[in-house]
C-alpha positions in Angstrom: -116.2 -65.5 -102.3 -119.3 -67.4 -102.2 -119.6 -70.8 -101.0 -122.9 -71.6 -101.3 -126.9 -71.1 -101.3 -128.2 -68.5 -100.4 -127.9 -66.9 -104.0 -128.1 -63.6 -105.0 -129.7 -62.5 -108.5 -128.3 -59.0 -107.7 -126.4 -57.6 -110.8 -123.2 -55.4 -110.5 -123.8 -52.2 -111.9 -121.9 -52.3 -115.0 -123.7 -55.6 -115.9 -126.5 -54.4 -115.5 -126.2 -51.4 -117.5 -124.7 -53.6 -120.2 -127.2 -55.6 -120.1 -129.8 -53.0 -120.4 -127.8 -51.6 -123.6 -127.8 -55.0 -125.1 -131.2 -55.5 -125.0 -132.0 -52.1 -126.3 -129.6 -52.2 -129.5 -131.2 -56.1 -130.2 -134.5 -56.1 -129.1 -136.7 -58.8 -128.7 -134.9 -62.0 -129.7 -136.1 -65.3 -130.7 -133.8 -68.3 -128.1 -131.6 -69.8 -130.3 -132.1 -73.4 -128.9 -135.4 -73.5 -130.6 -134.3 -72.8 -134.1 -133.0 -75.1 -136.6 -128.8 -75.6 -135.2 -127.8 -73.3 -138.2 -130.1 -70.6 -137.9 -128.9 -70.5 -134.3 -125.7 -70.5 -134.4 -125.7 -67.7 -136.8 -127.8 -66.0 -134.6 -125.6 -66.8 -131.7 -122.8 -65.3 -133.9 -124.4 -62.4 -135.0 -124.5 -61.6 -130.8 -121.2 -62.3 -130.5 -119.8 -60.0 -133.0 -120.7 -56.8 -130.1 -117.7 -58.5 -128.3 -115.1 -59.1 -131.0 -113.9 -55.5 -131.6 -110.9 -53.7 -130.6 -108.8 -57.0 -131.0 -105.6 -57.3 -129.3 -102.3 -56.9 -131.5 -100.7 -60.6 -132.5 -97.3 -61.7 -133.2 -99.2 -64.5 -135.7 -102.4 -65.2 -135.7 -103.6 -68.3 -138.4 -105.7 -71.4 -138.5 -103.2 -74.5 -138.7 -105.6 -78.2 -138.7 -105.6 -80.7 -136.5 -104.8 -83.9 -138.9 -107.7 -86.7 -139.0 -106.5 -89.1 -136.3 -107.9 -93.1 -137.4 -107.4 -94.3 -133.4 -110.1 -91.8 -132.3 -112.3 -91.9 -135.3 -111.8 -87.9 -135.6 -111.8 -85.7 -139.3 -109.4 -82.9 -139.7 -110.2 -80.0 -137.1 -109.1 -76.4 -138.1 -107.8 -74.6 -135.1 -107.1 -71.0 -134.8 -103.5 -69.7 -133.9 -103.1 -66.3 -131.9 -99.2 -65.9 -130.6 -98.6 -62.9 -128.9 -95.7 -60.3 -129.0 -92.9 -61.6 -126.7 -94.2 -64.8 -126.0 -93.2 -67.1 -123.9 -92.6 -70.9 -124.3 -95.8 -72.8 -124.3 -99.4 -73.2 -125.8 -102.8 -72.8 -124.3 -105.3 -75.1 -125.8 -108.6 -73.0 -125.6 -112.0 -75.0 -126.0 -114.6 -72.4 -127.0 -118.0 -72.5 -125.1 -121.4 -72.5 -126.7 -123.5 -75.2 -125.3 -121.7 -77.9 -127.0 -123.2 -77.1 -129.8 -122.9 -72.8 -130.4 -119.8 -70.6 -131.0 -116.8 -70.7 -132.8 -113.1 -70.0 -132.5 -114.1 -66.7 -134.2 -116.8 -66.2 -131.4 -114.4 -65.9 -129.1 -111.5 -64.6 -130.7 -111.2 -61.3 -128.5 -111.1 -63.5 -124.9 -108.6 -65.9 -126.7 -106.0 -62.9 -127.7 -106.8 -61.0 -124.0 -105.5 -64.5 -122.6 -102.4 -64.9 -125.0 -101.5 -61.5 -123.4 -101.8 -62.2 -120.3 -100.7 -65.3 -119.7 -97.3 -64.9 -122.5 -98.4 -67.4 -124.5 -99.6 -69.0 -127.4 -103.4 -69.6 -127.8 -104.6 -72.3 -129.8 -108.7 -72.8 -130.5 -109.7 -75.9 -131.9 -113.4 -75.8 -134.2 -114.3 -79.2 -132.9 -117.4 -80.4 -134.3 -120.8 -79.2 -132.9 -124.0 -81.1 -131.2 -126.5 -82.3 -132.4 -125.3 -83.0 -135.8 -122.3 -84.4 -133.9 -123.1 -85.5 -130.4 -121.4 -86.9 -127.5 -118.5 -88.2 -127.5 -117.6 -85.9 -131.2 -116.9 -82.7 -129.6 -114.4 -84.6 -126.6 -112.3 -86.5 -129.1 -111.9 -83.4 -131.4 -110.0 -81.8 -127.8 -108.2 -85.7 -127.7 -106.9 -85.1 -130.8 -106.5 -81.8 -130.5 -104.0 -82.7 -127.8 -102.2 -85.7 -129.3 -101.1 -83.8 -132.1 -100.1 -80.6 -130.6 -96.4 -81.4 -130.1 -96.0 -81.2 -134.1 -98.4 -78.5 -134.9 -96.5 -76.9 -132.4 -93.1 -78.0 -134.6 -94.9 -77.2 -137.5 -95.6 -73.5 -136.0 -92.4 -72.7 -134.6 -93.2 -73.0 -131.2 -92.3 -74.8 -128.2 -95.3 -77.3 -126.9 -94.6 -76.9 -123.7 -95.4 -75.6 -120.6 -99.1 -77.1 -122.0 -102.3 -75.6 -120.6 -105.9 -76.7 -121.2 -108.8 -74.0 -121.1 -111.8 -74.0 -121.6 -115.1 -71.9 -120.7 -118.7 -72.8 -120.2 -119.3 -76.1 -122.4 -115.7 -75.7 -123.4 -114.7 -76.2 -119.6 -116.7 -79.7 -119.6 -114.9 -80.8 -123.0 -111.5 -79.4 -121.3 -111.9 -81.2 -118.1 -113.3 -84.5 -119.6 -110.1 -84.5 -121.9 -107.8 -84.8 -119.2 -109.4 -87.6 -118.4 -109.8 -89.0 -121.3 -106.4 -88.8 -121.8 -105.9 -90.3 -118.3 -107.8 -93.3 -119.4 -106.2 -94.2 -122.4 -102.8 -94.4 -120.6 -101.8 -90.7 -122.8 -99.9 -88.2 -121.6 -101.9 -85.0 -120.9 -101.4 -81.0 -120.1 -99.1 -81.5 -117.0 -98.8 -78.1 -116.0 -102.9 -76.9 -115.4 -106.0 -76.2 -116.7 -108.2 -73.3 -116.8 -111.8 -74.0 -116.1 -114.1 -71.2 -116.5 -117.6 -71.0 -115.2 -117.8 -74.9 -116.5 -121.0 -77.2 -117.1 -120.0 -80.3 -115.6 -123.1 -82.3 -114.3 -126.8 -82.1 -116.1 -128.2 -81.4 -112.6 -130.9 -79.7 -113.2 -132.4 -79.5 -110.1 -129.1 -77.9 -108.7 -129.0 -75.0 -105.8 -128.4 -72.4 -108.4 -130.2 -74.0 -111.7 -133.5 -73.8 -109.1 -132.9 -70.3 -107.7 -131.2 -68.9 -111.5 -134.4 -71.0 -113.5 -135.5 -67.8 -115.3 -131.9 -66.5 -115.3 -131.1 -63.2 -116.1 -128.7 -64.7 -119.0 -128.6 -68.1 -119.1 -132.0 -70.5 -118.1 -132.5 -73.7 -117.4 -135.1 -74.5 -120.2 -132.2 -73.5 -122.4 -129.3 -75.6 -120.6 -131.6 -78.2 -120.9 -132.1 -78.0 -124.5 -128.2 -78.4 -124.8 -128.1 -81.3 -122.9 -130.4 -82.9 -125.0 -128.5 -82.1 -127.9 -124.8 -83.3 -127.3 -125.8 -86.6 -124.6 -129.8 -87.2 -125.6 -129.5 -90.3 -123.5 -129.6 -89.6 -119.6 -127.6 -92.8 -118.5 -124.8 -91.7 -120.7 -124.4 -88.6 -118.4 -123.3 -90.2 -115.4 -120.1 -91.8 -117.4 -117.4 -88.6 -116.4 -116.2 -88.3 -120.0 -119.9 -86.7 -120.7 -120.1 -85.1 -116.4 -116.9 -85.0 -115.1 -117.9 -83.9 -111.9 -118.3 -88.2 -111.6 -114.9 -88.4 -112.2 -112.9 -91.0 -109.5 -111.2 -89.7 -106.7 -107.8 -91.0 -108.1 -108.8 -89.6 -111.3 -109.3 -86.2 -109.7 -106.3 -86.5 -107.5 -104.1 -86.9 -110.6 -105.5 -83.8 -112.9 -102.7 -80.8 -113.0 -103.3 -77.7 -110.8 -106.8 -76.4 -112.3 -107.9 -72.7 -111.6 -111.5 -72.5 -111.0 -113.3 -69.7 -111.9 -117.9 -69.2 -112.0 -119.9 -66.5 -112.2 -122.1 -65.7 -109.2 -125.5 -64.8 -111.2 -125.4 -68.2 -113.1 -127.8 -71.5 -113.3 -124.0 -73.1 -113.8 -122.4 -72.0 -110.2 -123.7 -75.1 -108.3 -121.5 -77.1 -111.0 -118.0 -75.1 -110.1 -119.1 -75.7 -106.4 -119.8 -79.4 -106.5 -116.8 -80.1 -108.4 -114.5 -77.8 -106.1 -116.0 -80.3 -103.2 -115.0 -83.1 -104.9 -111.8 -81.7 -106.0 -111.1 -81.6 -101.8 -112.7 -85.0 -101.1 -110.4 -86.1 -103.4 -107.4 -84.1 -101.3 -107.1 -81.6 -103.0 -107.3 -77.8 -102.2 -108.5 -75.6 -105.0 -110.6 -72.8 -104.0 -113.2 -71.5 -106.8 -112.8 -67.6 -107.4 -116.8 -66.6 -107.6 -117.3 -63.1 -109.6 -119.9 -61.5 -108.0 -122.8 -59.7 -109.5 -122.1 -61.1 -113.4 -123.7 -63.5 -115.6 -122.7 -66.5 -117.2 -120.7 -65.7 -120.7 -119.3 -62.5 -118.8 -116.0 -63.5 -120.5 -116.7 -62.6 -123.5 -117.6 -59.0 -122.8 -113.9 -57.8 -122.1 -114.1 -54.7 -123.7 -117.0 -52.8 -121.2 -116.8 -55.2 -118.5 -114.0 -54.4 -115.8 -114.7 -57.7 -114.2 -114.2 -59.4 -116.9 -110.6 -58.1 -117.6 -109.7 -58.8 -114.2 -110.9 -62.6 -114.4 -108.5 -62.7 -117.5 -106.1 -61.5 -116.1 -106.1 -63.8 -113.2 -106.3 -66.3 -115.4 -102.8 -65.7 -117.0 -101.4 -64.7 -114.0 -102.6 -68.8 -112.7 -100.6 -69.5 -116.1 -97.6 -67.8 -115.5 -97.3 -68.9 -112.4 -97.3 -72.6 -113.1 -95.1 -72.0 -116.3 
């Protein structure tokens, strides 16, 4: 486990070989971040379609909508439904990463069925509405509303709603980890039983241990995470509130979250943001210990088909699950 600078940019070998196939079957590629949002996120998908093969066998798998809710000023959100064979009772709510503003429930449709099976349970993936066309606070009260109306899509679904798990990786982990406490804050119930928080962006620190020693990646960059930033919260004194960072959450608030399995990526501008909040996390009494991967990149998760470290982190997630369910 790593705990700290020192870094280590040293790939493991089968990321590095992946990522030597990658960039021979694409070529030179334009950043995403600089195009218009829809060119990009069709570029974005188009990469993401490599992953998405070989799916995993569902029970049911549908897209069910989230019904406009007036309280939080939130539209209809279609979600995406995977139930595995033999599942067990419960739902995982699982926020999709991308920046904030990148990706789709379809994007990450083969780590969402690879966690259903794992952890026994029902996966859920809310298509919550994208930066910059929608910034901060859109994409956190599509998870809010996501949550308050689980209990009857769950009904509606056949399914028991609980135990209830939030997930979420990368961008996803922010929005997953800021819904707790939004939910917190407005006096709501929220996913008792834990949250799965995967190589999360939870500050805009970028002058972080590892967003200074990862600048120039490999994978992710700075130039780019800045460019999402600027996208979903534009204005900086917004990102000290913890609904936009929530690694400025209150003690008491972190005290209360439910048990939370922390997971980052050792070759990753983001690791500094799974550290600082696991020291808060303890500052605030708490004693959750991040697992670091070593020698992968950020968005490993996605690559569960020719990464063995990225099966194994799945499957560590859903034992987590099972374990608190």
């Amino acid at each position: 486990m790593i705990t700290g600078a020192p870094f280590s940019a040293e790939l493991a070998p089968e990321m590095a070989a992946l990522m030597q196939r990658i960039a021979r079957e694409d070529g030179p590629q334009p950043d995403p971040t600089t195009l218009p949002p829809a060119e990009g996120r069709r570029l974005a998908a188009a990469g993401n379609r490599r992953w998405n093969v070989d799916l995993p066998e569902m029970a049911i798998s549908r897209e069910i909508a989230v019904p406009a809710n007036e309280d939080l000023g939130t539209p209809a959100i279609a979600c995406r439904l995977h139930v595995p064979p033999e599942a067990r009772p419960g739902v995982i709510v699982f926020v999709h990463g991308g920046g904030f503003s990148f990706c789709s429930p379809e994007t990450h449709e083969r780590c969402a069925r690879l966690l259903a099976v794992e952890a026994g349970l029902a996966v859920l993936l809310p298509d919550y509405r994208l930066a910059p066309e929608h910034p901060y606070p859109a994409g956190l009260t599509d998870v809010a509303a996501t949550l308050r109306a689980l209990p009857m899509l769950a009904t509606a679904a056949g399914l028991p709603a609980e135990p209830l798990f939030l997930a979420g990786d990368s961008a996803g982990a922010n929005l997953a980890l800021a819904g707790l406490i939004h939910e917190m804050r407005a006096d709501r119930p929220a996913p008792a039983s834990g949250a799965l928080l995967l190589y999360g962006n939870y500050d805009a620190d970028f002058e972080s241990p590892s967003f200074r020693f990862f600048a120039e990646g490999p994978g992710l960059t700075r130039a780019k995470m800045q460019r999402y930033w600027r996208f979903y919260v534009a204005d900086r004194d917004m990102r000290g509130d913890a609904l936009a960072c929530p690694v400025f959450a209150e003690p008491a608030e972190l005290a209360a979250l439910p048990p939370l399995h922390l997971m980052a990526a050792a070759v990753d501008p983001l690791l500094s943001d799974t550290l600082a909040l696991q020291s808060r996390l303890a500052a605030a009494g708490r004693n959750e210990r991040a697992a670091i991967v070593p020698g992968v990149v950020h968005g490993f998760l996605q690559m569960t088909n020719d990464l063995p470290q990225a099966r194994e982190a799945i499957a560590a997630a859903g034992r987590f699950v099972r374990h608190h369910s």
